[in-house]
MIZABA-32153 format. One record per residue (C-alpha): x, y, z; residue in one letter; chain; residue number from 1. Coordinates in Angstrom, 3 decimals, padded with zeros to 6 digits, always signed. Example, Ala and Ser with C-alpha at 12.3 -4.5 7.8 and 13.67 -1.06 7.14 Angstrom:
REM residues 2
<lumlo><X>+012.300</X><Y>-004.500</Y><Z>+007.800</Z><res>A</res><chain>A</chain><n>1</n></lumlo>
<lumlo><X>+013.670</X><Y>-001.060</Y><Z>+007.140</Z><res>S</res><chain>A</chain><n>2</n></lumlo>
REM end
This chain:
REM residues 142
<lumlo><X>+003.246</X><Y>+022.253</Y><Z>+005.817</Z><res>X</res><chain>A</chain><n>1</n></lumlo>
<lumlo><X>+000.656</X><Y>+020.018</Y><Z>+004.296</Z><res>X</res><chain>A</chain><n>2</n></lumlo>
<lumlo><X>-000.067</X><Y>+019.150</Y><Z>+000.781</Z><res>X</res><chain>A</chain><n>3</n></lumlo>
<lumlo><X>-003.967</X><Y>+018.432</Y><Z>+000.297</Z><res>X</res><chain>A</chain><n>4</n></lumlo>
<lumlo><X>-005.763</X><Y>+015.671</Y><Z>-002.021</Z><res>X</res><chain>A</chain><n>5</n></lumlo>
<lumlo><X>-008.610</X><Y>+016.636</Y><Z>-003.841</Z><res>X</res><chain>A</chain><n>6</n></lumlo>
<lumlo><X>-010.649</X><Y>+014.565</Y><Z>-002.197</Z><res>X</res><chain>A</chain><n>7</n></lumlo>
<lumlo><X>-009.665</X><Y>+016.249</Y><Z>+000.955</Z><res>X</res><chain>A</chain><n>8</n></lumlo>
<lumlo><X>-010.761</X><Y>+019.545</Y><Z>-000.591</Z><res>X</res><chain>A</chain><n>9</n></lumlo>
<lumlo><X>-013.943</X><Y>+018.126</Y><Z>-001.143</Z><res>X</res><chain>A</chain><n>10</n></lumlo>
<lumlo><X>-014.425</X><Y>+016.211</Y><Z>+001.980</Z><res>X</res><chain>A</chain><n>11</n></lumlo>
<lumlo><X>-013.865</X><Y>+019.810</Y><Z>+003.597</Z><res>X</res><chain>A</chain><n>12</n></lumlo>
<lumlo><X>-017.056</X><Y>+020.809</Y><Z>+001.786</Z><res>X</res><chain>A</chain><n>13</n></lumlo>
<lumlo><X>-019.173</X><Y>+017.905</Y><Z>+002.794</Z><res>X</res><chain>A</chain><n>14</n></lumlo>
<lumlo><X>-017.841</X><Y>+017.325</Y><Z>+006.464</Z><res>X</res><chain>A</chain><n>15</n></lumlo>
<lumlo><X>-017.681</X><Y>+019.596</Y><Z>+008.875</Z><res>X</res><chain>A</chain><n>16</n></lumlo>
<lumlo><X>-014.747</X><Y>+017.848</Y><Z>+010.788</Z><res>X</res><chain>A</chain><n>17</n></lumlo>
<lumlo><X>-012.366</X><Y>+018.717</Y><Z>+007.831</Z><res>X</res><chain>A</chain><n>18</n></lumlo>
<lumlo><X>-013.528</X><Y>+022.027</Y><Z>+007.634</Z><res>X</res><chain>A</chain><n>19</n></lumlo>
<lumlo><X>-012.852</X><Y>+022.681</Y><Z>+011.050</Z><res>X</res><chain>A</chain><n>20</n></lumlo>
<lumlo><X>-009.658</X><Y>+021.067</Y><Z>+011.029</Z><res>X</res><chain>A</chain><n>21</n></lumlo>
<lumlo><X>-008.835</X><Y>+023.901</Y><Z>+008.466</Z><res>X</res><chain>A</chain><n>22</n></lumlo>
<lumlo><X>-010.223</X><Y>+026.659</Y><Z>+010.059</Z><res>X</res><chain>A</chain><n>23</n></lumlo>
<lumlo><X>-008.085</X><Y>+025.721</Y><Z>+013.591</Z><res>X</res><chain>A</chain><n>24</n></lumlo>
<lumlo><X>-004.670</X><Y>+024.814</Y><Z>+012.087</Z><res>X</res><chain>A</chain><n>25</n></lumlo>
<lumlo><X>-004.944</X><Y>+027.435</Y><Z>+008.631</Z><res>X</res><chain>A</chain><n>26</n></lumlo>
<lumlo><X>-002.708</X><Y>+029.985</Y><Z>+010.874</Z><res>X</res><chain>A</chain><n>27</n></lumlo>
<lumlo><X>-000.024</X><Y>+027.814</Y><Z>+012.338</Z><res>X</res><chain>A</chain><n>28</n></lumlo>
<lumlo><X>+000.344</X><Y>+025.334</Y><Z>+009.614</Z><res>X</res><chain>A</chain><n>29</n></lumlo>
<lumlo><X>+000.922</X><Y>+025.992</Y><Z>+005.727</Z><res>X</res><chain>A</chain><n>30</n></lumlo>
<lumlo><X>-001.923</X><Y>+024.017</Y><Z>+003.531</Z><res>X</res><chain>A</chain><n>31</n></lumlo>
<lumlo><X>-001.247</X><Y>+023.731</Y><Z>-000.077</Z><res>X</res><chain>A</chain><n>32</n></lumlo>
<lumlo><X>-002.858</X><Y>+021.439</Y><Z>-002.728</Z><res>X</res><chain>A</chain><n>33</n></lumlo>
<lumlo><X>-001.777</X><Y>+021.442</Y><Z>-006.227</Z><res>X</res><chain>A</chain><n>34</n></lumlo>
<lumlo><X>-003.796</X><Y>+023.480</Y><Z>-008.640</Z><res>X</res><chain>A</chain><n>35</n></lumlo>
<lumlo><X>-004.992</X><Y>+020.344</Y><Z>-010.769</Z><res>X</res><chain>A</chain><n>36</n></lumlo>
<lumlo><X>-006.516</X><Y>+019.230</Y><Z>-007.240</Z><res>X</res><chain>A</chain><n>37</n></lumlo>
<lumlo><X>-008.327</X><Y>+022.311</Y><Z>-007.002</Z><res>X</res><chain>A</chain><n>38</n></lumlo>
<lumlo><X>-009.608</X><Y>+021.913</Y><Z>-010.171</Z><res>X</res><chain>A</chain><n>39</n></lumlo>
<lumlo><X>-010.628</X><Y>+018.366</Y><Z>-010.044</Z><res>X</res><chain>A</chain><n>40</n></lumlo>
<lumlo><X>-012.345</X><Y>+019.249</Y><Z>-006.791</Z><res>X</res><chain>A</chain><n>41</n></lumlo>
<lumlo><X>-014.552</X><Y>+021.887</Y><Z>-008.822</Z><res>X</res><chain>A</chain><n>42</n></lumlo>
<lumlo><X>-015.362</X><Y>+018.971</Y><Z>-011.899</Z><res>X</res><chain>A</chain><n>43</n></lumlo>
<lumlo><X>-016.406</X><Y>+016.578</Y><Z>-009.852</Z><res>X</res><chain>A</chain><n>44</n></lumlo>
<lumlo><X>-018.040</X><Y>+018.604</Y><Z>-006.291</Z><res>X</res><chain>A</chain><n>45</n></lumlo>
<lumlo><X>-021.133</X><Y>+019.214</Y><Z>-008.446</Z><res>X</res><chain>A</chain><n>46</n></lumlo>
<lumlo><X>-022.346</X><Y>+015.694</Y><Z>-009.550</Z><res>X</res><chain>A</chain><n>47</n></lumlo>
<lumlo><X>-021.206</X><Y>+014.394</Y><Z>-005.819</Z><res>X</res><chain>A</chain><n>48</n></lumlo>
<lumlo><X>-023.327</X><Y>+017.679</Y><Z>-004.488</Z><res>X</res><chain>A</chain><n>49</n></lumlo>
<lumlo><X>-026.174</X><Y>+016.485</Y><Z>-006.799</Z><res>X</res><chain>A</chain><n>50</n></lumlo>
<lumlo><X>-025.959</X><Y>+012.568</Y><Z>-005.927</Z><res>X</res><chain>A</chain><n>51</n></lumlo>
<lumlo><X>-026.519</X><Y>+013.603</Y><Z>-002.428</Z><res>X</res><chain>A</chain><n>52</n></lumlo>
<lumlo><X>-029.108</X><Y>+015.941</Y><Z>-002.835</Z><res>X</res><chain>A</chain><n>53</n></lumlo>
<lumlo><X>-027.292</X><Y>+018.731</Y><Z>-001.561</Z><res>X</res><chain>A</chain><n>54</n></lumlo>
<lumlo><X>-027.160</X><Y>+022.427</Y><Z>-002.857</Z><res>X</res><chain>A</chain><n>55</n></lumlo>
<lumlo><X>-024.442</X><Y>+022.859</Y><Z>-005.438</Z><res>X</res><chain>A</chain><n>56</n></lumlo>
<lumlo><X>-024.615</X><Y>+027.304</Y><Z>-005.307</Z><res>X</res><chain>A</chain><n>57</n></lumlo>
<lumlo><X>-023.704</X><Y>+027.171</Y><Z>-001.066</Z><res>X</res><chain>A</chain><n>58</n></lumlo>
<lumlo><X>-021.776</X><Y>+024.234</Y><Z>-001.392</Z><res>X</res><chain>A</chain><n>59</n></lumlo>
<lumlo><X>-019.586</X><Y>+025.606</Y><Z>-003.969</Z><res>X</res><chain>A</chain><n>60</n></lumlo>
<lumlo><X>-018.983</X><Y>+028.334</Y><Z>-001.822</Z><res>X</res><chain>A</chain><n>61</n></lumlo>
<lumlo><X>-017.778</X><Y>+026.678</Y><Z>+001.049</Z><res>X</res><chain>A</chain><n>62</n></lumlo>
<lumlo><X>-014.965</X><Y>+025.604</Y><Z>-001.495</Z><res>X</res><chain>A</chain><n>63</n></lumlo>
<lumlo><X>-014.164</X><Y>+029.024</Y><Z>-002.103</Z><res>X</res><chain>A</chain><n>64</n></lumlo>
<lumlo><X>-013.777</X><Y>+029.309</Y><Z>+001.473</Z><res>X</res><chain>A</chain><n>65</n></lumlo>
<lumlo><X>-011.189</X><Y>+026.111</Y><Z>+001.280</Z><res>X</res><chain>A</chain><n>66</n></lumlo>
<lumlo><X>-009.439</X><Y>+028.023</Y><Z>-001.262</Z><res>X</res><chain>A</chain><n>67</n></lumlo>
<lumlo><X>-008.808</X><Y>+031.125</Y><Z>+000.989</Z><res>X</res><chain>A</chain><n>68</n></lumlo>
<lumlo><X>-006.923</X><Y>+028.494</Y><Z>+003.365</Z><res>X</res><chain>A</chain><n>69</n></lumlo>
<lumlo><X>-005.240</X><Y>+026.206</Y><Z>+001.400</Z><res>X</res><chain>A</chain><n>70</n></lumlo>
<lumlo><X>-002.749</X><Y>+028.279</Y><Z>-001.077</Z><res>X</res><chain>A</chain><n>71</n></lumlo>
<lumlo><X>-002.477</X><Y>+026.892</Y><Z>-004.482</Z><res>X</res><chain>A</chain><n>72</n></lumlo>
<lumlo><X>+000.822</X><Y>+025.088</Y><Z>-005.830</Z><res>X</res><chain>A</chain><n>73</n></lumlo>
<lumlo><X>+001.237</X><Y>+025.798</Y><Z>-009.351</Z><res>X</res><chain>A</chain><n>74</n></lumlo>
<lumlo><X>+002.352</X><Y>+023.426</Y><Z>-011.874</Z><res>X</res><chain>A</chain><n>75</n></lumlo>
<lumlo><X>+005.354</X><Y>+025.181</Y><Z>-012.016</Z><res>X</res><chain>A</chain><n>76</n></lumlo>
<lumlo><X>+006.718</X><Y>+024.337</Y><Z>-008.330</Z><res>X</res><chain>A</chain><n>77</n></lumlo>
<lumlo><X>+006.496</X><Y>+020.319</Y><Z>-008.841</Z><res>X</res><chain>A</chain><n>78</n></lumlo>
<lumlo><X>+006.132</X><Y>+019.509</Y><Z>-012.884</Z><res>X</res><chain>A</chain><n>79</n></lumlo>
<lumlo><X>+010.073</X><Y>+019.130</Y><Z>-013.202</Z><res>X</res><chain>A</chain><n>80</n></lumlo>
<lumlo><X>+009.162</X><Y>+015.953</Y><Z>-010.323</Z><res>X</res><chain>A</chain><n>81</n></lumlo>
<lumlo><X>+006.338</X><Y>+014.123</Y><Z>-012.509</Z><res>X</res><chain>A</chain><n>82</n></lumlo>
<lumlo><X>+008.750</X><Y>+010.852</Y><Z>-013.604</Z><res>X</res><chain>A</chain><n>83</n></lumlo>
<lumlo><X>+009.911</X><Y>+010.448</Y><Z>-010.473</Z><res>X</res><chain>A</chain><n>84</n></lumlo>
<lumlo><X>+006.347</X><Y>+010.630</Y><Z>-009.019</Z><res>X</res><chain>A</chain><n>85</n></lumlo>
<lumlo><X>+004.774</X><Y>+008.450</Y><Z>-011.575</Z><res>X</res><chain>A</chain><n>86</n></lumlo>
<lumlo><X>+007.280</X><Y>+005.982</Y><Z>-010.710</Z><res>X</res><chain>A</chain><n>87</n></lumlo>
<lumlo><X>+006.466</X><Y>+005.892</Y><Z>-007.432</Z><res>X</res><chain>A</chain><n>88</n></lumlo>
<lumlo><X>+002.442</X><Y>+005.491</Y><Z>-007.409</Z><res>X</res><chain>A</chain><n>89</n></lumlo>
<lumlo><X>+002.683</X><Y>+003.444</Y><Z>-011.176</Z><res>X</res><chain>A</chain><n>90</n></lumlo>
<lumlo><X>+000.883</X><Y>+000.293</Y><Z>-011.262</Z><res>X</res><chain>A</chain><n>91</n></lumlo>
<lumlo><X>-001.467</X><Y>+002.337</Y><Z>-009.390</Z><res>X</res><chain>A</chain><n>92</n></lumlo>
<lumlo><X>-003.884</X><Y>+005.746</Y><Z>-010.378</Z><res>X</res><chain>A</chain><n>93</n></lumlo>
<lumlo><X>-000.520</X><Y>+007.545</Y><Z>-011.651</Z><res>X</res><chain>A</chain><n>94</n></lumlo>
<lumlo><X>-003.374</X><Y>+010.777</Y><Z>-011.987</Z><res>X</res><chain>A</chain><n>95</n></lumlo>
<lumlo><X>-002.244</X><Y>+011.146</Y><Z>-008.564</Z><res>X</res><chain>A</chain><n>96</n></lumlo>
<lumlo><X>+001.022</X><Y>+012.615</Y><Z>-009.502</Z><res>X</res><chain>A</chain><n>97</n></lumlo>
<lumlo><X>+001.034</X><Y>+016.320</Y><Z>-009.039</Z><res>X</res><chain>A</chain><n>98</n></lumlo>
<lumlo><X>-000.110</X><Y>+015.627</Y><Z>-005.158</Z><res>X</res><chain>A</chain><n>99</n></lumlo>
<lumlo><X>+003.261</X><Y>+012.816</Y><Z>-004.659</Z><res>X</res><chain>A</chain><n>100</n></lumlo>
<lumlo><X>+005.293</X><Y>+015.645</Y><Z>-007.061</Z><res>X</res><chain>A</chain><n>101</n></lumlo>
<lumlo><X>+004.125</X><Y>+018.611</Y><Z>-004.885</Z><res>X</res><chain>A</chain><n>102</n></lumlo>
<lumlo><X>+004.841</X><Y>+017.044</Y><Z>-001.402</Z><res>X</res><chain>A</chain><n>103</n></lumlo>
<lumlo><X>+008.464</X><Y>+016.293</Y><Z>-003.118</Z><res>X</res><chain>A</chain><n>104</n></lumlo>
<lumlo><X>+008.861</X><Y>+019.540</Y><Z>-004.147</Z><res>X</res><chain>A</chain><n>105</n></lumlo>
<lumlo><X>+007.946</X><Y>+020.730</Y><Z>-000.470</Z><res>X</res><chain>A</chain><n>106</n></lumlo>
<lumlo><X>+009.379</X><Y>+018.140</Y><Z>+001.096</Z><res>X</res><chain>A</chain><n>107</n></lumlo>
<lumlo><X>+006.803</X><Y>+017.892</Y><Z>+003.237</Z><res>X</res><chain>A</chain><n>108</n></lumlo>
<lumlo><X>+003.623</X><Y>+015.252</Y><Z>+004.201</Z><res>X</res><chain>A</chain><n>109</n></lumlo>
<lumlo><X>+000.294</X><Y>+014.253</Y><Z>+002.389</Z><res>X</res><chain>A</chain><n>110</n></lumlo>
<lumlo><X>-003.444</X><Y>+014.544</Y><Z>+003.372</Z><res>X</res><chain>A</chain><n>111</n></lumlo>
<lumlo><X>-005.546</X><Y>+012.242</Y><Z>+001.606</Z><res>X</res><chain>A</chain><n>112</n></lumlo>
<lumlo><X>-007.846</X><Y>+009.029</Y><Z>+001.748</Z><res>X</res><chain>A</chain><n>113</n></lumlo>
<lumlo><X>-006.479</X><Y>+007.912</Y><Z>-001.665</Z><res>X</res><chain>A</chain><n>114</n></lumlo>
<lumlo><X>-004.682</X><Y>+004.691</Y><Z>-000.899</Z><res>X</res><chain>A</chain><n>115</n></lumlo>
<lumlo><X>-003.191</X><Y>+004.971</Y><Z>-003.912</Z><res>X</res><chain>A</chain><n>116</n></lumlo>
<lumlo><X>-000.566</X><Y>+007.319</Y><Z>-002.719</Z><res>X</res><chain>A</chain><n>117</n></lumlo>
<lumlo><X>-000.041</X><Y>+005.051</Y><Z>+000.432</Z><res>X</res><chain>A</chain><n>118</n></lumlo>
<lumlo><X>+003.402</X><Y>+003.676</Y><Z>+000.101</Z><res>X</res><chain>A</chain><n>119</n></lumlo>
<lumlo><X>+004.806</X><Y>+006.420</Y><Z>-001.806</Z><res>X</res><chain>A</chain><n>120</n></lumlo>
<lumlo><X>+007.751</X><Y>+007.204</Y><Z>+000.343</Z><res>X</res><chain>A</chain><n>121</n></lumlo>
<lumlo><X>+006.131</X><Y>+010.029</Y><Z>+001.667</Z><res>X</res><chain>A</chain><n>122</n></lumlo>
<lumlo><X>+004.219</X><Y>+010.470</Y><Z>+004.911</Z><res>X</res><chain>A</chain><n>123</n></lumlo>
<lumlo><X>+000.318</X><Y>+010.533</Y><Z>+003.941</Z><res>X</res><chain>A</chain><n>124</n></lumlo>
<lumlo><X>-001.786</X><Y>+011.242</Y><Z>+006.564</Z><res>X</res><chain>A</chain><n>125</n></lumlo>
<lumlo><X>-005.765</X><Y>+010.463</Y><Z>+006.911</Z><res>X</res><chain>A</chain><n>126</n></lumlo>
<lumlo><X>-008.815</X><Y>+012.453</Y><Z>+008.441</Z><res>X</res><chain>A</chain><n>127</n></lumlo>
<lumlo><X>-009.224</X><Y>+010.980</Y><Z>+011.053</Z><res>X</res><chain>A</chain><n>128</n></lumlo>
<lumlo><X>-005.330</X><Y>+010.832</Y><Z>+011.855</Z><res>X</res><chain>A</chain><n>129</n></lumlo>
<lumlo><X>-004.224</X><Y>+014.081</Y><Z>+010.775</Z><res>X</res><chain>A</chain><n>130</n></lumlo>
<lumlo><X>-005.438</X><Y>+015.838</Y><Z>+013.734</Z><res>X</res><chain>A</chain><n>131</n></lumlo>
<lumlo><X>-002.064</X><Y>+014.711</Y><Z>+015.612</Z><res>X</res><chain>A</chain><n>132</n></lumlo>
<lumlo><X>-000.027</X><Y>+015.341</Y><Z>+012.714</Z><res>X</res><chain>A</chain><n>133</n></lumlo>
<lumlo><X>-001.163</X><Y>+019.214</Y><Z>+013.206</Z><res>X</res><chain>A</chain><n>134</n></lumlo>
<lumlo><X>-001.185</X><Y>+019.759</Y><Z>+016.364</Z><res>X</res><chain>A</chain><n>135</n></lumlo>
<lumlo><X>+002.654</X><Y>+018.621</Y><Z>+016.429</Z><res>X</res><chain>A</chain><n>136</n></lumlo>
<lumlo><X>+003.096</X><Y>+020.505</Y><Z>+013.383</Z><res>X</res><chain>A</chain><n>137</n></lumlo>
<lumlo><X>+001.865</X><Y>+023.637</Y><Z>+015.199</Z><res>X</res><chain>A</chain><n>138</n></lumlo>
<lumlo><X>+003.907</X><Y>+023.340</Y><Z>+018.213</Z><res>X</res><chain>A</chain><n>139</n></lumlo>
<lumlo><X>+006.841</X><Y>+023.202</Y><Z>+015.813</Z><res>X</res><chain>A</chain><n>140</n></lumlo>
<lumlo><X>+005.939</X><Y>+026.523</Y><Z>+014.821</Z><res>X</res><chain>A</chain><n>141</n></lumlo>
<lumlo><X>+005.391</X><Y>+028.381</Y><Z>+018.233</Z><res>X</res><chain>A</chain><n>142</n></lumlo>
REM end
């Protein structure tokens, strides 16, 4: 089990690598992203999109696509975990809170690039790491 950053949700939609991480691992390993992640990942996709002079209409749907692989976490599942996770990423974007709350709640890892939730006392894992991460992960669950 994994619990996704937003900006892993939307680096799914603009690189292909994270996308395809996704689509290999979706059925042996349990992705889940908060649901503020999701929607900060549908605020901010379009004016990223636009910067880059990419389609918003196809784009968006490739984050419908994300959706159908990464189950949602509601608020529900990590909000009674929100001091404890401010504490731990304070002095730093405390925003990120619902990601650190969720992967307590799980007990499980994070996927993100957000440095801010390096240090956090939970295992946060990067793109271009995360690959091993999974593949152990799905071993464990052969």
């Amino acid at each position: 089990m994994l619990v996704l950053d937003a900006n892993i949700l939307i680096r799914a939609v603009l690189e292909a690598r994270v996308l395809d991480l996704l689509r290999e691992y979706a059925v042996r390993v349990e992705f889940m992203a908060p649901d503020v992640a999701f929607h900060d990942a549908r605020e901010h996709l379009p004016g990223i999109l636009e910067g880059r002079k990419i389609r918003v209409a196809p784009a968006m749907d490739t984050l419908e696509l994300v959706a159908r692989l990464v189950q949602t976490i509601e608020a529900e599942t990590y909000a009674s975990l929100e001091t404890i996770a401010r504490e731990r990423i304070k002095q730093r974007d405390e925003d990120d809170w619902p990601v650190l709350a969720a992967a307590l709640a799980l007990g499980c890892a994070i996927w993100t690039e957000d440095t801010d939730l390096f240090g956090c006392g939970v295992a946060t894992w990067t793109a271009d790491r995360v690959e091993y991460y999974l593949s152990k992960a799905a071993q464990e669950e052969l």
